[in-house]
C-alpha positions as CSV (number, residue, x, y, z in Angstrom):
1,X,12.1,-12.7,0.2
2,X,15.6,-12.4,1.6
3,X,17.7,-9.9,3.3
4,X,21.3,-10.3,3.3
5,X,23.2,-9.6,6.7
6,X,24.6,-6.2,5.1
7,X,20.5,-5.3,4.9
8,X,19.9,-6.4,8.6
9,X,23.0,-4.6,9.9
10,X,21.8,-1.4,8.6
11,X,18.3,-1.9,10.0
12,X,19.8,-2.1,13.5
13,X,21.9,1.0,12.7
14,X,18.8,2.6,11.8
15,X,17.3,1.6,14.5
16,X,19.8,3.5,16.9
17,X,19.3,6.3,14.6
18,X,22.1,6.5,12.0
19,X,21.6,7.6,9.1
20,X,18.2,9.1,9.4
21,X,17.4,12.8,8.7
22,X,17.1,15.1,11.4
23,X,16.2,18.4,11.1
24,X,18.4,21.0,12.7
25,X,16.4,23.4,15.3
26,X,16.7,26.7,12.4
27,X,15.3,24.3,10.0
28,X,12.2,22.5,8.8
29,X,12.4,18.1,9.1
30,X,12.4,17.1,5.7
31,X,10.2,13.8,5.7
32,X,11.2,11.3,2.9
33,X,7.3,9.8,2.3
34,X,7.7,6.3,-0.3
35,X,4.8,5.7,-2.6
36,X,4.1,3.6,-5.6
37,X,0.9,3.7,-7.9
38,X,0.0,7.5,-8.3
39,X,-3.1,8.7,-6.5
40,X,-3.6,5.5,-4.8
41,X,-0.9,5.8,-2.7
42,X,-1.2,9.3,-0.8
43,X,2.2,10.6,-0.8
44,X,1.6,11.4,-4.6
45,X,-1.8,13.0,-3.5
46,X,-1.9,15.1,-0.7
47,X,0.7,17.7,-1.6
48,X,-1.3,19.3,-3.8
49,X,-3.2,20.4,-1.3
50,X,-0.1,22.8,0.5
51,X,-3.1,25.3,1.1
52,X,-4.5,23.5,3.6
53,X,-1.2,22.9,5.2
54,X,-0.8,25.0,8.3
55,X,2.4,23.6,9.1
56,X,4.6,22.8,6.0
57,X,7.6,24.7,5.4
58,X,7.5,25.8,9.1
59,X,8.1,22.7,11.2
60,X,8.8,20.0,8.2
61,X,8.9,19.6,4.5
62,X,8.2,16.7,2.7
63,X,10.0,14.7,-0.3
64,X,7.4,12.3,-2.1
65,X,9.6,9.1,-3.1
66,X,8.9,6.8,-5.9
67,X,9.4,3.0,-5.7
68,X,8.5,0.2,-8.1
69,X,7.3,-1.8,-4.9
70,X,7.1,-1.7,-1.2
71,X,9.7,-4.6,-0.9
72,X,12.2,-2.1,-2.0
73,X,11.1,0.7,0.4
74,X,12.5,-2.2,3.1
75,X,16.0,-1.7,1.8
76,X,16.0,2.4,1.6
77,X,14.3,2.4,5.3
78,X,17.6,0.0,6.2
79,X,20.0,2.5,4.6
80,X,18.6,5.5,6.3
81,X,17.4,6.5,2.7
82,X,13.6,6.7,3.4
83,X,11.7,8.3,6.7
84,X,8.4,7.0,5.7
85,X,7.7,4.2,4.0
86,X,3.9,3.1,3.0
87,X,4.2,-0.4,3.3
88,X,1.5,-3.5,2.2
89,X,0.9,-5.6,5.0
90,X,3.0,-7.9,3.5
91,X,5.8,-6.2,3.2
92,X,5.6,-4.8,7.2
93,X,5.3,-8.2,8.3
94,X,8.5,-9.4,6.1
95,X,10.5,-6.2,7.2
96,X,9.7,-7.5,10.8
97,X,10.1,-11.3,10.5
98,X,13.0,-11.0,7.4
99,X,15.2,-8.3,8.0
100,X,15.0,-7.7,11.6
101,X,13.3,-4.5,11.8
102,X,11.9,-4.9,15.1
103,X,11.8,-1.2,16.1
104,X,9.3,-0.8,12.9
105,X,6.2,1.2,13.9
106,X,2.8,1.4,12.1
107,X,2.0,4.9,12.2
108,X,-1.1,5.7,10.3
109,X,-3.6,4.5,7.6
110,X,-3.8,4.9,3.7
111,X,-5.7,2.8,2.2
112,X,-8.3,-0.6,3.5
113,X,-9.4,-3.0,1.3
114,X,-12.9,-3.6,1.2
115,X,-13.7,-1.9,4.5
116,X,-17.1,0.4,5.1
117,X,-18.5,-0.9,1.6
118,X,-15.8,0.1,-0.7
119,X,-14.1,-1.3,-3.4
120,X,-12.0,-4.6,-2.7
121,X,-8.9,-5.5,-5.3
122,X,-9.9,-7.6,-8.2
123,X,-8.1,-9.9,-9.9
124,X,-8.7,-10.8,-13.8
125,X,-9.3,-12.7,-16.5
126,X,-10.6,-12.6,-20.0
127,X,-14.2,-12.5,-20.8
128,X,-14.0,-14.8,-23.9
129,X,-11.8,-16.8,-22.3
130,X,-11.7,-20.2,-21.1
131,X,-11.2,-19.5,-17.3
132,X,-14.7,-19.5,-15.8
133,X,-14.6,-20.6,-12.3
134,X,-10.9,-20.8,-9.5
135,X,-10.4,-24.4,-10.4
136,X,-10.0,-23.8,-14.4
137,X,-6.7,-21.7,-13.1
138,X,-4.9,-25.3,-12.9
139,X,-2.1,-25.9,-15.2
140,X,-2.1,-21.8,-16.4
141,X,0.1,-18.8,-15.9
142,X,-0.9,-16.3,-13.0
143,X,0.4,-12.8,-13.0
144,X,1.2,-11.1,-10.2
145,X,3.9,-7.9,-8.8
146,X,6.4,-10.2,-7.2
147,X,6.7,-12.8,-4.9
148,X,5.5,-11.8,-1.0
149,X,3.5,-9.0,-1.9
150,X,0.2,-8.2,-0.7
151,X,-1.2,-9.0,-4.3
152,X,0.9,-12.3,-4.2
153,X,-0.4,-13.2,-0.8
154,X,-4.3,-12.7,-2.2
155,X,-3.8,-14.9,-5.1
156,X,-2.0,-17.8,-3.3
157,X,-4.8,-17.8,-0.9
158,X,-7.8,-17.8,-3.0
159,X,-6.0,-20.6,-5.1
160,X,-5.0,-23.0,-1.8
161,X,-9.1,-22.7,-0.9
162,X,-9.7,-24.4,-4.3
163,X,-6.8,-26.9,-4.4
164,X,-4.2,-25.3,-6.0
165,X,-0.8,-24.6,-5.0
166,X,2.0,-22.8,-6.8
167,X,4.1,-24.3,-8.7
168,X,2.5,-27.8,-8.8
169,X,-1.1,-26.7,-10.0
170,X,0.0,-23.4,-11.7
171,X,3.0,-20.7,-12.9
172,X,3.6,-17.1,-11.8
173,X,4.9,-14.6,-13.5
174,X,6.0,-11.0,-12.2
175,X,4.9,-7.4,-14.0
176,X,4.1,-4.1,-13.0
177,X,0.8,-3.4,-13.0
178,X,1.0,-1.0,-16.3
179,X,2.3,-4.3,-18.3
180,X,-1.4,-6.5,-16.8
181,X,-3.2,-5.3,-19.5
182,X,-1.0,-6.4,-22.0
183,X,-0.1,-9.5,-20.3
184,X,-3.7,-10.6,-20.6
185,X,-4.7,-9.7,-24.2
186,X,-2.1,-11.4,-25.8
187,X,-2.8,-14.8,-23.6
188,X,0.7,-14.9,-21.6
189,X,-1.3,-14.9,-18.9
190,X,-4.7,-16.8,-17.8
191,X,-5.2,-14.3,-14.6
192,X,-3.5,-10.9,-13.9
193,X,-3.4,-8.7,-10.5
194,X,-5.0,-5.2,-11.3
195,X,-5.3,-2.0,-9.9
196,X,-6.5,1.4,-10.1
197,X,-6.1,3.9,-12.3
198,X,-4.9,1.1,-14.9
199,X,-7.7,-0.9,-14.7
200,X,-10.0,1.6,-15.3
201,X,-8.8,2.3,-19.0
202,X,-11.5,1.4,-21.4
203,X,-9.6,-0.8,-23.5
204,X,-8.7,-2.5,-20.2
205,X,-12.3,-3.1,-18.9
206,X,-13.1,-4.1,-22.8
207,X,-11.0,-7.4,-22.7
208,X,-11.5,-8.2,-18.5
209,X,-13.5,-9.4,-16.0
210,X,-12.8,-10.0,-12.4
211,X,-13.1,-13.6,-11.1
212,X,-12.4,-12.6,-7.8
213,X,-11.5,-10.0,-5.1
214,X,-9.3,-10.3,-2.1
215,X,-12.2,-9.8,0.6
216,X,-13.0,-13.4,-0.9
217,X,-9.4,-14.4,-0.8
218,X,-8.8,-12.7,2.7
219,X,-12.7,-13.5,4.3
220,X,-13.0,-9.7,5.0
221,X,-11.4,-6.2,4.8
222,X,-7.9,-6.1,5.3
223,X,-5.9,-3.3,6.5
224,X,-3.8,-2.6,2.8
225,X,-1.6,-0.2,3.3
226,X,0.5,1.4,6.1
227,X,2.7,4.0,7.0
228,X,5.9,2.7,8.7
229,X,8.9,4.5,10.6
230,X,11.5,3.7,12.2
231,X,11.1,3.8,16.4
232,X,14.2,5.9,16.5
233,X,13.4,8.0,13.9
234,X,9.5,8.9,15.5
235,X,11.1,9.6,19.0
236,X,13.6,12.4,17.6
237,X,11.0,14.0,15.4
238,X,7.9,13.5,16.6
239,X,6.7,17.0,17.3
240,X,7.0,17.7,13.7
241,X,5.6,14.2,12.4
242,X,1.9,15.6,14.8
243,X,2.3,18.7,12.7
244,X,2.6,16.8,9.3
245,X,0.0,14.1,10.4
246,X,-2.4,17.0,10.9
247,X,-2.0,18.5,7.7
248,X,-1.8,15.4,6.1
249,X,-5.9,14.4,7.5
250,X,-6.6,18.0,6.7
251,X,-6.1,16.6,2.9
252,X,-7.4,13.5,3.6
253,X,-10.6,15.1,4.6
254,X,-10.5,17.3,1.8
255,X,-10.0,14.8,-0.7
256,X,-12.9,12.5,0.5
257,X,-15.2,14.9,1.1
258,X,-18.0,14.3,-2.3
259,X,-18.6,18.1,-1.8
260,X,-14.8,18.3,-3.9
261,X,-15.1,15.3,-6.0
262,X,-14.7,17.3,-9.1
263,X,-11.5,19.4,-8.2
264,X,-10.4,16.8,-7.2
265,X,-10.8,14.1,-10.0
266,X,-9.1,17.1,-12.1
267,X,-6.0,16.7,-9.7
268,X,-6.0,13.0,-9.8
269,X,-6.1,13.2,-13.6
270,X,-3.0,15.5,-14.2
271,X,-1.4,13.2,-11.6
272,X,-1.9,9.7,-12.9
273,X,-2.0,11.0,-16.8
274,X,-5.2,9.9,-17.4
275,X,-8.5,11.4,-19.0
276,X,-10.7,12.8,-16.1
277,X,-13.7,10.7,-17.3
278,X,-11.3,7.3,-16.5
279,X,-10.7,8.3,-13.0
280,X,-14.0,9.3,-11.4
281,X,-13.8,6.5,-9.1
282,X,-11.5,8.1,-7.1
283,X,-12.4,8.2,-3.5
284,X,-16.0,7.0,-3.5
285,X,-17.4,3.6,-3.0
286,X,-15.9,2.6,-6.1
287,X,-12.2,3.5,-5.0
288,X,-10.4,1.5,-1.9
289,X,-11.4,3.1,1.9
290,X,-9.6,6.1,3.8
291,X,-9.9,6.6,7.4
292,X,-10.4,10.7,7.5
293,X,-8.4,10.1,10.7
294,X,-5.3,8.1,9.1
295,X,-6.4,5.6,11.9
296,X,-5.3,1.6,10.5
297,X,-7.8,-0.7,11.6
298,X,-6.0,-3.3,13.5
299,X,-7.8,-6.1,13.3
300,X,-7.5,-6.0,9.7
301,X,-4.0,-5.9,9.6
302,X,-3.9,-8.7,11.6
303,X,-6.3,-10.8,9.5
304,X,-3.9,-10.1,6.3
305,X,-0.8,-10.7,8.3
306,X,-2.2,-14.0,9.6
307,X,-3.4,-15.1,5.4
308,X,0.5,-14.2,4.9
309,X,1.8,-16.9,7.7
310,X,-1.1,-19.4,6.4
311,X,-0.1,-19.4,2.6
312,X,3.8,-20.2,3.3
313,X,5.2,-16.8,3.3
314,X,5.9,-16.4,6.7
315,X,8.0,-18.9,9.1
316,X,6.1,-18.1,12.1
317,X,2.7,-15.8,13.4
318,X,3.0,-12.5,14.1
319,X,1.2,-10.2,16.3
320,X,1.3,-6.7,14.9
321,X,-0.5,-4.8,18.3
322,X,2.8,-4.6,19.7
323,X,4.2,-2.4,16.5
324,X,1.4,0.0,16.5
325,X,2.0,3.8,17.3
326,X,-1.0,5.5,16.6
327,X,-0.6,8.7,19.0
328,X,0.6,10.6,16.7
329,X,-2.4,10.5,14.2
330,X,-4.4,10.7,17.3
331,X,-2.8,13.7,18.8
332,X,-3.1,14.9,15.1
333,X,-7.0,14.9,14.5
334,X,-7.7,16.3,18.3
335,X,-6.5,19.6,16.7
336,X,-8.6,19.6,13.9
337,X,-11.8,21.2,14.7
């Protein structure tokens, strides 16, 4: 991916603290929070849980933003358009490494792949089809969400363990993930990236079968998804990012806890449009892991991050401790009793 030096100018602006919001003192902060796939990301979660927010609409509001990717969220974090952005691993290390965004923090967990037992991202291919083993993927058509993303990353390093390398041993093609499904049936693609909810649709889980997951790609969990912020940005505000981060684990608890599974599978399901019965896996075993302290495991991140450097995408290693601010989510769960 590249950032043109318009893109890396802003990002140093931002970094100084132009053009980011800050809330006057007679005024809650409004917090621009990015997310992607609904319910899996938490931003389109969470806030349907105001009740057990102590602190919203006193000390900060917040305004759930929709992207098509996390590569995107880069630019809006650049132009002072975004607060928050929940970034892949990938795309944290690209902001970094790419467009300059040294002053980028990791602030808090939302999602680990294949961590504590649960589910790990599976990737697909047909079950009456000819692709039965990694090596039968030479010569086909891959499908993934675009080129450096965390999904990208997984498949390019499962495929270089068996011998193949894109583009001599095989094509990629980019979709959302609603458009997989389709991709697959009618044959334009031999393997497709999938997540949840959409994989979880009958007609879905009629045609497909995994052929592999990324803890195989990846050779364990891997820290998935972040929250990022500007340094700037969590310096001016940070009394009222501990107040949101404590309402936020209040949810996260909430959510996780089996004792509410079925309130909230019924809020999942309004959220992602989806029948109830197709979205019971959401948080249990069967759904991606949550940290009920929004703590990122760091080592994780830095296995993923180091997968990204091996496979080509980036130019040189990075070491992510040194972007880590966690004591806000720390300061944030002492309160909760």
């Amino acid at each position: 991916m590249r950032f043109s030096a318009t893109i890396i100018g802003m990002a140093v602006a931002a970094a100084f603290g132009l053009g980011t919001s800050i809330a006057r003192a007679d005024e809650p902060l409004n917090i621009r929070i990015a997310w992607v796939v609904p319910v899996g990301n938490w931003a389109s979660i969470i806030y349907e849980k105001k009740d057990l927010m102590t602190h919203y609409g006193k000390t900060y509001t917040v305004t759930p933003t929709h992207f098509a990717g996390t590569p995107p969220m880069i630019t809006a974090l650049a132009a002072g358009e975004l607060d928050i952005a929940d970034l892949a691993y990938s795309s944290f290390a690209t902001a970094v490494e790419n467009a300059g965004m040294k002053d980028l923090k990791f602030i808090a967990d939302e999602a680990q792949d294949g961590a504590n037992g649960h589910d790990s991202g599976q990737y697909f291919v047909l079950k009456d089809g000819p692709i039965k083993k990694i090596e039968d993927l030479k010569g086909k058509v891959v499908a993934d969400v675009g080129a450096g993303s965390a999904v990208d990353i997984v498949i390019k390093a499962m495929l270089k363990k068996h011998g193949l390398v894109s583009p001599r041993d095989y094509t990629v093609v980019e979709a959302g993930f609603p458009n997989m499904e389709a991709l697959l049936s009618e044959k334009k693609a031999d393997l497709v990236a999938s997540v949840q909810p959409f994989n979880q649709k009958p007609s879905f889980q009629a045609i497909a079968r995994p052929l592999f997951n990324a803890v195989d790609a990846l050779g364990g969990p891997s820290q998935f998804v972040i929250w990022t912020a500007h340094e700037a940005y969590i310096q001016k505000n940070r009394a009222a990012l501990v107040d949101m981060f404590e309402d936020a684990i209040r949810a996260t608890r909430w959510l996780s806890d089996p004792k509410n599974h079925d309130a909230v599978v019924e809020i999942a399901a309004k959220i992602a449009k989806q029948p109830p019965a197709n979205i019971g896996y959401v948080f249990t075993k069967q759904d991606l892991y949550r940290d009920p302290n929004m703590l990122p495991n760091v080592p994780n991140l830095q296995r993923a991050v180091d997968a990204q450097h091996e496979v080509g995408l980036l130019k040189d290693k990075l070491d992510v401790a040194p972007f880590a601010d966690l004591s806000m989510v720390k300061e944030a769960a002492t309160r909760i009793k």
